[in-house]
DOZAMI-401843 format. One record per residue (C-alpha): residue number from 1; residue in one letter; x, y, z. Coordinates in Angstrom, 2 decimals, decimal comma, padded with zeros to 5 digits. Layout:
REM residues N
+-----+----+---------+---------+---------+
!   i ! aa !      xx !      yy !      zz !
+-----+----+---------+---------+---------+
! NUM !  A !       X !       Y !       Z !
...
+-----+----+---------+---------+---------+
END
This chain:
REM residues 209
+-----+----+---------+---------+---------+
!   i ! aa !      xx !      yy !      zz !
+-----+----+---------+---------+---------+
!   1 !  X !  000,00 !  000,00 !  000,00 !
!   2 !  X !  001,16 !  003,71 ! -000,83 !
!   3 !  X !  000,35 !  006,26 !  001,40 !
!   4 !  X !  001,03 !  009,67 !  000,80 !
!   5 !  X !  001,60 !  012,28 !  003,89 !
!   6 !  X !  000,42 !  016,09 !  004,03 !
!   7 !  X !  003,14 !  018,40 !  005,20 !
!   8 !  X !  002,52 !  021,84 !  006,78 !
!   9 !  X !  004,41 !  024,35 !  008,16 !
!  10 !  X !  003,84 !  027,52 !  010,28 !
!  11 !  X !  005,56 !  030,56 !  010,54 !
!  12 !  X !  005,28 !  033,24 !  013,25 !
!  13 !  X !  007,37 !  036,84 !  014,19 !
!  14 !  X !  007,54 !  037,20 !  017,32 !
!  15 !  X !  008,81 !  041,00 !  018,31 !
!  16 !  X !  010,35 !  041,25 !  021,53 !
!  17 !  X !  010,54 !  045,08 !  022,48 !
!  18 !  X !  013,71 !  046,40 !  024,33 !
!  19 !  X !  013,19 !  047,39 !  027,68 !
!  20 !  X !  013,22 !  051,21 !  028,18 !
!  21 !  X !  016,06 !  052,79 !  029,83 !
!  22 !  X !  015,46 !  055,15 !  032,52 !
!  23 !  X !  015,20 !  058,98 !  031,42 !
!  24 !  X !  018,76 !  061,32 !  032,32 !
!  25 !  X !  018,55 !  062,98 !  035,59 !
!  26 !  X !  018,28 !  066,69 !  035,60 !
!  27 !  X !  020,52 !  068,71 !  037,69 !
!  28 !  X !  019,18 !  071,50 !  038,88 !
!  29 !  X !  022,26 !  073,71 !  040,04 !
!  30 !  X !  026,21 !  073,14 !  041,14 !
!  31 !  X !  027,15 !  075,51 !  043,40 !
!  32 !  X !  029,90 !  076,78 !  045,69 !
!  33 !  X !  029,03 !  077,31 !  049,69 !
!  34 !  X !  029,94 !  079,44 !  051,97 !
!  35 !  X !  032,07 !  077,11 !  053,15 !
!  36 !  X !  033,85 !  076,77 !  049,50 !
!  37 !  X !  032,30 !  073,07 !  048,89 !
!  38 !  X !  030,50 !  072,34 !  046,48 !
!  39 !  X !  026,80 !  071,48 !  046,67 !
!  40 !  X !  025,15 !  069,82 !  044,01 !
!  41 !  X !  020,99 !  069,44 !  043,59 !
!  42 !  X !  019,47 !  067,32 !  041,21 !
!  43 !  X !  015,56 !  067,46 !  040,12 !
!  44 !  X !  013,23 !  064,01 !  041,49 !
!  45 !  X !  010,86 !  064,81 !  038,81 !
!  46 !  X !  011,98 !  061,87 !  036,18 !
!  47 !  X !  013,68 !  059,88 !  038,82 !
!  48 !  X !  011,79 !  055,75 !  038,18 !
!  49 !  X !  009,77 !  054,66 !  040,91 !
!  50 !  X !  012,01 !  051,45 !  041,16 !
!  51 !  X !  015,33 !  053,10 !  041,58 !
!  52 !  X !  018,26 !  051,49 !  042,09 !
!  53 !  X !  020,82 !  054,45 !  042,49 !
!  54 !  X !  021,59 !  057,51 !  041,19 !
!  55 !  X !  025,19 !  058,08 !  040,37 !
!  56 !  X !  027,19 !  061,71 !  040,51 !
!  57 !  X !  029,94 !  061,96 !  038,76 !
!  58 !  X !  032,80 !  064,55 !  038,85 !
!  59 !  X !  035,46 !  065,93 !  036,29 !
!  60 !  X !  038,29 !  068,80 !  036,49 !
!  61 !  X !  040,55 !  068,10 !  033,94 !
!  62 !  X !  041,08 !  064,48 !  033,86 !
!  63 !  X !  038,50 !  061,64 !  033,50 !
!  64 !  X !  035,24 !  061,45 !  035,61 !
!  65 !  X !  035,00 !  060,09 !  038,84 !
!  66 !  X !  032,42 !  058,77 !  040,80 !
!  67 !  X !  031,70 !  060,97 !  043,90 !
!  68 !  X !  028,36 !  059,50 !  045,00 !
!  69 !  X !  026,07 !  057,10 !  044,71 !
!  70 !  X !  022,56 !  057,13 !  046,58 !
!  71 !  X !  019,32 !  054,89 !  046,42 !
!  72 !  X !  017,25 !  056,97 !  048,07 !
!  73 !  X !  014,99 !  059,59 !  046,12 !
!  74 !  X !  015,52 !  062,49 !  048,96 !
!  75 !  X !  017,53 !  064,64 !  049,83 !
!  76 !  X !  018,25 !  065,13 !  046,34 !
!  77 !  X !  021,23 !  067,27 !  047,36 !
!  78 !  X !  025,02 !  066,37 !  048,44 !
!  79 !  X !  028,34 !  068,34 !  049,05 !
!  80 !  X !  031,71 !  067,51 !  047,41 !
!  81 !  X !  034,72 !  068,31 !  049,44 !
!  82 !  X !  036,31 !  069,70 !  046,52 !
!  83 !  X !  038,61 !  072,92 !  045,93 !
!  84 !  X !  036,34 !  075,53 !  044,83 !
!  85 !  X !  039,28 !  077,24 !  043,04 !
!  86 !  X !  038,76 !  075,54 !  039,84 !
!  87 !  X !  035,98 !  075,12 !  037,48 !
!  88 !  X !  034,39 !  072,05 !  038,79 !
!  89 !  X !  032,04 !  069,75 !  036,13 !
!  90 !  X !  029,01 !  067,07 !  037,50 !
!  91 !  X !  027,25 !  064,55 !  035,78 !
!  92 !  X !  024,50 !  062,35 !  037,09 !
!  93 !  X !  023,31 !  058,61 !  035,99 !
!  94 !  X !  020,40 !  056,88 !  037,25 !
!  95 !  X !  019,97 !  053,13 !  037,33 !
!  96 !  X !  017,06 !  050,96 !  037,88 !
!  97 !  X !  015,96 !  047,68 !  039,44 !
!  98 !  X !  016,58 !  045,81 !  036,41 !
!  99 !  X !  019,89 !  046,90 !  036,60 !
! 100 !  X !  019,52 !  049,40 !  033,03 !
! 101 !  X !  021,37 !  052,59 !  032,99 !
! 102 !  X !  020,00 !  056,06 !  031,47 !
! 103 !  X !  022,15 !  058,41 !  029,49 !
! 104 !  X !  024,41 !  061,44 !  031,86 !
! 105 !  X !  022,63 !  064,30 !  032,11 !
! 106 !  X !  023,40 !  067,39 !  031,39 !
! 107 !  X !  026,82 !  068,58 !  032,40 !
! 108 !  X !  026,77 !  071,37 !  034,93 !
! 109 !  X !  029,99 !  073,44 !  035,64 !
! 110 !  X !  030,66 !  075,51 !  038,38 !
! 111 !  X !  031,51 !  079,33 !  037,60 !
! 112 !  X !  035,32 !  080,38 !  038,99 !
! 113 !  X !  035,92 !  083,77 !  039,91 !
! 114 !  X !  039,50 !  085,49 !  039,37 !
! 115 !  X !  040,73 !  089,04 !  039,76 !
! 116 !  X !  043,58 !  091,09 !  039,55 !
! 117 !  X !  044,80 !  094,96 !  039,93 !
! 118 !  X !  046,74 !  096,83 !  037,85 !
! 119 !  X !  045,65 !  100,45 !  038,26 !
! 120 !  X !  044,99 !  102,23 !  041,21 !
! 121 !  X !  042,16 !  102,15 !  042,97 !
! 122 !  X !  040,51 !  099,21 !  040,99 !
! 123 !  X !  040,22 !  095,81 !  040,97 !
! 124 !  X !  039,13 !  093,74 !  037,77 !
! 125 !  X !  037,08 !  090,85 !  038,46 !
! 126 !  X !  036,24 !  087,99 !  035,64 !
! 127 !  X !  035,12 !  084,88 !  036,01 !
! 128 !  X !  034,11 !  081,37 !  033,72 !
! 129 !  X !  029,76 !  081,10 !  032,63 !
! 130 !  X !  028,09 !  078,81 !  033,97 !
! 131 !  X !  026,97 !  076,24 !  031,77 !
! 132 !  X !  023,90 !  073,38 !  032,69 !
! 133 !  X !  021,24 !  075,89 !  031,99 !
! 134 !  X !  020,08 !  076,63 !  028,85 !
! 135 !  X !  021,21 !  080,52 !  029,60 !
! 136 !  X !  022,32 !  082,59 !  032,63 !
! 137 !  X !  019,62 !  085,87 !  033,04 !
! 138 !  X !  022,07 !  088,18 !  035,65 !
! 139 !  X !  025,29 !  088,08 !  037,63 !
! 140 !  X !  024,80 !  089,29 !  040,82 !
! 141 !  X !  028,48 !  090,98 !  041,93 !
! 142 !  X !  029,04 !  090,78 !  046,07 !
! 143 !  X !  031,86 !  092,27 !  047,71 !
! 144 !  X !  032,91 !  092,58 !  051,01 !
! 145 !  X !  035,29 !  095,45 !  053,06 !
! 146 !  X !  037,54 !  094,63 !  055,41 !
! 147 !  X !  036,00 !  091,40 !  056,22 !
! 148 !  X !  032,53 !  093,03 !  056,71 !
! 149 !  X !  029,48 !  091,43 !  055,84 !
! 150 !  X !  029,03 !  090,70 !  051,99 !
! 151 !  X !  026,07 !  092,90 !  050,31 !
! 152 !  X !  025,23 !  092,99 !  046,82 !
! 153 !  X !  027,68 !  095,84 !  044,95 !
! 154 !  X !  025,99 !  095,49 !  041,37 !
! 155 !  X !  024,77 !  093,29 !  038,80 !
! 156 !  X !  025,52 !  092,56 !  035,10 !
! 157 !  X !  023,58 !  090,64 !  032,05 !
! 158 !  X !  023,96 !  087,14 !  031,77 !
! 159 !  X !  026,41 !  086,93 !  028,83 !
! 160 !  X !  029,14 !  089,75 !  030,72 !
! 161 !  X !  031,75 !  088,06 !  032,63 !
! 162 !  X !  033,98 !  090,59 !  033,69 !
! 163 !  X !  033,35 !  093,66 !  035,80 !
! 164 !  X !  035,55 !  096,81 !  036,99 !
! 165 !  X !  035,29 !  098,00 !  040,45 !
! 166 !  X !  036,84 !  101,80 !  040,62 !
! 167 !  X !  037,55 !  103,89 !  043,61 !
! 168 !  X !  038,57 !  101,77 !  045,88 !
! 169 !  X !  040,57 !  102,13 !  049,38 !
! 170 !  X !  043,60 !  100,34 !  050,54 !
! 171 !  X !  042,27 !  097,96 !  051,90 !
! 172 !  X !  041,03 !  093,77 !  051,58 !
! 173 !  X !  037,77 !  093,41 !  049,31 !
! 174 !  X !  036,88 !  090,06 !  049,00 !
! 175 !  X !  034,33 !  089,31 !  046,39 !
! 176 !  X !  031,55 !  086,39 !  044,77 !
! 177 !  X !  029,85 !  085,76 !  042,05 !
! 178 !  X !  026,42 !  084,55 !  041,92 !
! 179 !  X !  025,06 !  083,35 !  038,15 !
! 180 !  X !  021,17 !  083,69 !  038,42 !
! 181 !  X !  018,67 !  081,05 !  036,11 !
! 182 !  X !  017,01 !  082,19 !  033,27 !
! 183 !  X !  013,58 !  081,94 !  035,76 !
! 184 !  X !  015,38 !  083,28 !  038,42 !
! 185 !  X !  014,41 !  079,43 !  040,38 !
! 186 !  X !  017,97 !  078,45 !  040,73 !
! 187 !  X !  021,66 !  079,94 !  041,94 !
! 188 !  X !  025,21 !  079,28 !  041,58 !
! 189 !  X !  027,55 !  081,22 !  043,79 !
! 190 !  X !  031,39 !  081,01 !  042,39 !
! 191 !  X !  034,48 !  080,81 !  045,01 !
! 192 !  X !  035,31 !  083,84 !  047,18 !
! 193 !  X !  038,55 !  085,92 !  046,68 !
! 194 !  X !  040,15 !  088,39 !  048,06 !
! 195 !  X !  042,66 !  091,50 !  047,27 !
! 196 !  X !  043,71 !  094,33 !  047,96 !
! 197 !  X !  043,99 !  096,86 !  044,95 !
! 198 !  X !  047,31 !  098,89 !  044,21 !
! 199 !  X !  047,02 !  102,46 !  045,74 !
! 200 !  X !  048,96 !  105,28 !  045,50 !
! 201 !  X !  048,69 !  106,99 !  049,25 !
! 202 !  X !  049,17 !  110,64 !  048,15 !
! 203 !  X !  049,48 !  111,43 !  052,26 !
! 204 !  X !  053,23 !  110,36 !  052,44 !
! 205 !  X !  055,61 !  113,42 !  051,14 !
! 206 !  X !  057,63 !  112,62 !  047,99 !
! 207 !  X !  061,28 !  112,68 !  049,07 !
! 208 !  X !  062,48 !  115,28 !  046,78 !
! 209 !  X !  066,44 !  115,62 !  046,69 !
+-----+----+---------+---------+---------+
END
């Protein structure tokens, strides 16, 4: 007997669908404290409900380090012990459960204030932008006499970064820098310096021979 056998076959695509990475953190601000540290504050807006840690990271010059790691949502602040005397950069990376990373954020840099005098009676001040916000609206100028109190001396637009301060004493100023949001709902204060300008004291007689 012949028998004769039906064949069939079946074909089907399965599509498997990557699993999404977690969304960049958002920094909100770097800044120097009072203390010369450096505080940085990130945003728990797009932070996943099931995550694993969020990871700063820290660069000068060289490669980027990792300066903290956290698994808890707040604070979403911490200070870096860190000189404040050089233009400091932070990155953050969050991870979840499932062990998937997101992209860096946005790199925020901390704003370095130097100064020097070479005329009398002044002292020029310029410092580096600060760069993580999309623009800076105002630079707020504080100075301090003598080791007074700091108050506000003046303010200059966002894309200025130098300033001249005229008519001064003999005497120690010390001054920061304070780089204002576009909104206004952030600060970054730079480092604090201080110097006294050159001055000619026209009270001591001229030894003429």
């Amino acid at each position: 007997a012949q028998y004769k056998f039906c064949f069939a076959t079946h074909t089907e695509i399965l599509t498997i669908n990557q699993s999404e990475l977690p969304p960049a953190p958002i920094i909100n601000y770097v800044t120097v404290t009072p203390q010369q540290n450096i505080m940085i504050e990130w945003s728990t807006e797009n932070l996943v409900d099931n995550i694993n840690s969020i990871d700063l990271y820290h660069q000068t010059s060289n490669l980027w380090s990792l300066i903290n790691s956290s698994n808890q949502i707040f604070p979403n602040q911490t200070s870096h012990n860190t000189t404040s005397n050089q233009v400091n950069h932070y990155t953050a990376v969050q991870q979840d459960s499932c062990g998937l990373f997101s992209d860096s954020s946005i790199v925020h840099s901390s704003v370095l204030l130097n100064s020097i005098s070479t005329s009398p009676q002044t002292i020029n001040l310029n410092w580096t932008r600060y760069y993580g916000w999309d623009s800076v609206a105002s630079y707020n100028i504080f100075r301090s006499e003598e080791g007074a109190e700091y108050l506000l001396h003046d303010s200059v637009a966002g894309d200025v970064l130098s300033y001249k301060d005229t008519n001064l004493c003999n005497v120690i100023y010390s001054y920061y820098i304070v780089a204002n949001h576009p909104t206004y709902d952030f600060q970054s204060r730079s480092n604090n310096i201080s110097i006294t300008p050159n001055f000619i004291d026209f009270t001591t007689p001229i030894d003429v021979k």
